[in-house]
N, C-alpha and C positions, 0 to 999 in steps of 0.2 A: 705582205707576208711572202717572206721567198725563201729565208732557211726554215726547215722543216724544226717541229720540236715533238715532244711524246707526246706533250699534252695532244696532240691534234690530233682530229677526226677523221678517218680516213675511207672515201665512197670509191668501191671499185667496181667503174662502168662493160659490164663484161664481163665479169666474175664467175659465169659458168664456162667459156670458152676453155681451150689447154693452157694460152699463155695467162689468160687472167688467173686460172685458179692456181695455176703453179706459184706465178710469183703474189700472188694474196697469201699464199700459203707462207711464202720465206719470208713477204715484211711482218706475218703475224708474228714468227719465230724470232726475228729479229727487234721484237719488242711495240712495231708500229700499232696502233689502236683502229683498225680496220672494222668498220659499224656495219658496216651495209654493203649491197653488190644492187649491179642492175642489168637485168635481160628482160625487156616487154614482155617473152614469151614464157619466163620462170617464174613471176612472180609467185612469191607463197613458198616455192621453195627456199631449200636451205644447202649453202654452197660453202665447204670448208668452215664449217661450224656457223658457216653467217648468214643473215636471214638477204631474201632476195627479192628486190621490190619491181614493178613498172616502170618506173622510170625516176629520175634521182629528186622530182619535187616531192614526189609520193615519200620516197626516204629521209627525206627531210624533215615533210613532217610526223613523222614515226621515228626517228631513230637519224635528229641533226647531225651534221659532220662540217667540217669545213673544207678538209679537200677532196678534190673527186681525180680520180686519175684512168685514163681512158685507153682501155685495150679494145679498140672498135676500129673494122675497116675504111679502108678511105672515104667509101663511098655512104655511109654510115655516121661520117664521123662530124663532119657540120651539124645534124639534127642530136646527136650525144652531148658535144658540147652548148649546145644552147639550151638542152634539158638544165645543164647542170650549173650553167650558167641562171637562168631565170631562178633553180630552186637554191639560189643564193652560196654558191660555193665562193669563199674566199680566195681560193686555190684552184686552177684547175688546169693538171698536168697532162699534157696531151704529148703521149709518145708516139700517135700514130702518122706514118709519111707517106708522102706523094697527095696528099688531100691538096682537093683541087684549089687554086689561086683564088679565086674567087669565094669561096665556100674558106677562105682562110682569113680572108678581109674583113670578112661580114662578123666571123666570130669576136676578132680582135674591137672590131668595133661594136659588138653589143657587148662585149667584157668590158667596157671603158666607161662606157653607157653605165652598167652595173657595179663598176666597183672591183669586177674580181682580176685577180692578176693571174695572168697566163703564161704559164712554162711551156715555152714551143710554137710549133710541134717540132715532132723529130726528135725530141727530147728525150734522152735515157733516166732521165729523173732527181731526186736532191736522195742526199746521204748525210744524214746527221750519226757518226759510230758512235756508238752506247747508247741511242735514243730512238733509231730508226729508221725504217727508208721507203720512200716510194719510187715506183717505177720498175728500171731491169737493170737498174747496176747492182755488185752484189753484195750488195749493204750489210748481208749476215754473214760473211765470209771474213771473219778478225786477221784471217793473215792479209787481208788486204785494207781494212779499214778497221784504224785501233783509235777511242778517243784522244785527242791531242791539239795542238793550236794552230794550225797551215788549213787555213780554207782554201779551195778548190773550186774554178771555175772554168767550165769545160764547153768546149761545141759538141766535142766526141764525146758518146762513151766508152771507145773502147782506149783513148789516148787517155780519157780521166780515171779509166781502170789500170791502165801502166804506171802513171805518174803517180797513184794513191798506193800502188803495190812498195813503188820502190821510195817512195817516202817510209812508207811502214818497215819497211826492210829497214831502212837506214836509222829507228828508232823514233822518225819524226809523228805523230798520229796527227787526224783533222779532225777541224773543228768542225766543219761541214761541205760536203760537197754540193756545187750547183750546176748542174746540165743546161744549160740554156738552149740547146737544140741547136741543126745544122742546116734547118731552111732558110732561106732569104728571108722570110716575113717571121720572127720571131717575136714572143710576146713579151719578153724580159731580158733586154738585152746585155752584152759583157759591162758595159759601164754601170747599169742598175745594181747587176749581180754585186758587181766591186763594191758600192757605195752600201750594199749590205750588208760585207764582208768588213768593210771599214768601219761600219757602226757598232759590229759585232762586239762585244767585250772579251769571248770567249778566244777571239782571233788574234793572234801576233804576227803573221806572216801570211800571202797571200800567194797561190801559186795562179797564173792565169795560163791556160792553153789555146791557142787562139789555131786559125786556119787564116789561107790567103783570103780574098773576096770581101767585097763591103770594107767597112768603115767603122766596124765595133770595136775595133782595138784602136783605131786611133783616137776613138771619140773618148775610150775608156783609158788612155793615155792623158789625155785629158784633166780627168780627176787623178788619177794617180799622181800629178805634179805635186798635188797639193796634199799628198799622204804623207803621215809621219810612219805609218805601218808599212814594211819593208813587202816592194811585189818583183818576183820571181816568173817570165812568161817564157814559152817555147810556140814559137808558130810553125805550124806544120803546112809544108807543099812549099818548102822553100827551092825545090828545084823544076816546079810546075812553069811551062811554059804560056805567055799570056793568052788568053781566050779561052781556052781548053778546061770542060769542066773538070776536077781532078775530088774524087770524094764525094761529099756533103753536095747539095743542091746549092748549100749557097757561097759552095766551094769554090768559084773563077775570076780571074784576073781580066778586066777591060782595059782599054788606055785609056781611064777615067781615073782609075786606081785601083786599091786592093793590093797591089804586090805586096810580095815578101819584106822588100827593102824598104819599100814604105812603112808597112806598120813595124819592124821594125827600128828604125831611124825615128820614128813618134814615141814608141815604147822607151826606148833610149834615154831620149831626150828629155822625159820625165822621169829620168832619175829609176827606170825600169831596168833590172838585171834579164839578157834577152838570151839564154842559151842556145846550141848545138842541136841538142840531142835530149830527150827524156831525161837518160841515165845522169846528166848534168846537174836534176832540179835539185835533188837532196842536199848536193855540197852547197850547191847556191844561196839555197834557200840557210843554210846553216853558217856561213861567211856572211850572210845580213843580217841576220840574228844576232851573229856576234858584236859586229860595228855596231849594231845599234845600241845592244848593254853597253860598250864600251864608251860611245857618245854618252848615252844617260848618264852613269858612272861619272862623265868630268864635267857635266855640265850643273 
């Protein structure tokens, strides 16, 4: 599971906090199905219309969900996720950063153990417009996200909130956005995202946002060779100097690789449209659009 859909359940770890209750409050608005919240020390109560348990095995079995998404401090946030992890979450979105390396390893590997797939950390969360959203992107704001067929798959969110504006500006809408977060140890990376995105039905074009550092765009270069669905990327820190963290934690350049001109030159060479600039993605994305009807059409 990694595009989000209505059907789903949604547990929000945190839920009495400002930023839990704020943003519980806009994915309810925006249609999300939010069951449940979790604060040890609230339980019994009742948080933005939703009831609030112990901890997320307790809500589970009271009031099942499949995703859990986690507004909990760093220090905090290993024993949240392994709550929500054991009470068998499908999903679980973990927006919170700087969580220690270790206490990030440990999660990923009893999620693997378990089955459930992890978004992040660091993650600003998934965006399906007209069905819903988790996390902090602003999934209930239609000038920014209108249903449509361009999936979206992001490090940032604030780069996956530009490119979703000015697609929707441009008439384009998505079919779902994916955050995959912007630490080094990520629990769903740009290639899985893609191979999502490619399976999708709902999808015709794909937009990828990528940063310098690591290996996930070339790897996700990769599969994209072997795509009939048209992808569209923009790497950002194309003027960052090597070694220098720039952004994101798993933002930097070594002489091992990562640079700019590498994943671009990967991106490329599978047949990847690599733009400039942001404002670039809409025409882009709508000149592959066209080649491709046009191919269909003579073939």
């Amino acid at each position: 599971m990694i595009i989000f859909r209505k059907q789903h359940r949604v547990l929000v770890q945190g839920i009495t906090g400002k930023q839990g209750s704020f943003w519980a409050e806009k994915m309810i608005g925006a249609g999300t199905r939010v069951v449940a919240g979790v604060n040890p020390k609230r339980a019994g109560d009742i948080a933005v219309g939703i009831p609030v348990f112990g901890t997320a095995q307790r809500a589970m079995a009271e009031t099942p969900f499949d995703v859990a998404v986690m507004f909990i401090p760093p220090a905090l946030a290993k024993h949240a996720a392994l709550d929500a992890i054991e009470a068998g979450a499908k999903l679980l979105v973990i927006l919170t950063e700087h969580i220690p390396l270790h206490d990030v390893m440990m999660v990923h590997a009893v999620a693997r153990l378990n089955g459930t797939r992890v978004l992040g950390p660091n993650t600003a969360g998934l965006v399906t417009p007209g069905e819903g959203f988790v996390g902090i992107m602003p999934g209930h704001n239609d000038r920014i996200f209108r249903p449509g067929a361009i999936g979206i798959i992001s490090r940032s969110g604030s780069l996956g909130t530009l490119v979703s504006l000015n697609l929707t500006r441009a008439g384009l809408g998505q079919s779902a956005f994916i955050g995959i977060g912007g630490d080094p140890m990520v629990g769903t990376t740009t290639r899985e995202a893609l191979e999502a995105l490619d399976r999708d039905p709902r999808t015709e074009a794909i937009v990828l946002v990528g940063e310098i550092g690591g290996v996930m765009e070339e790897d996700a270069a990769l599969h994209a060779a072997g795509m009939s669905k048209p992808v569209v990327a923009f790497i950002a820190g194309r003027a960052s100097p090597p070694g220098r963290k720039m952004g994101h934690a798993g933002a930097i350049v070594g002489a091992s690789g990562g640079s700019y001109a590498g994943k671009r030159e990967a991106l490329e060479r599978a047949g990847v449209t690599v733009v400039d600039t942001p404002a670039q993605i809409p025409d882009a994305v709508r000149q592959r659009l066209t080649r491709q009807m046009l191919r269909t059409a003579t073939n």
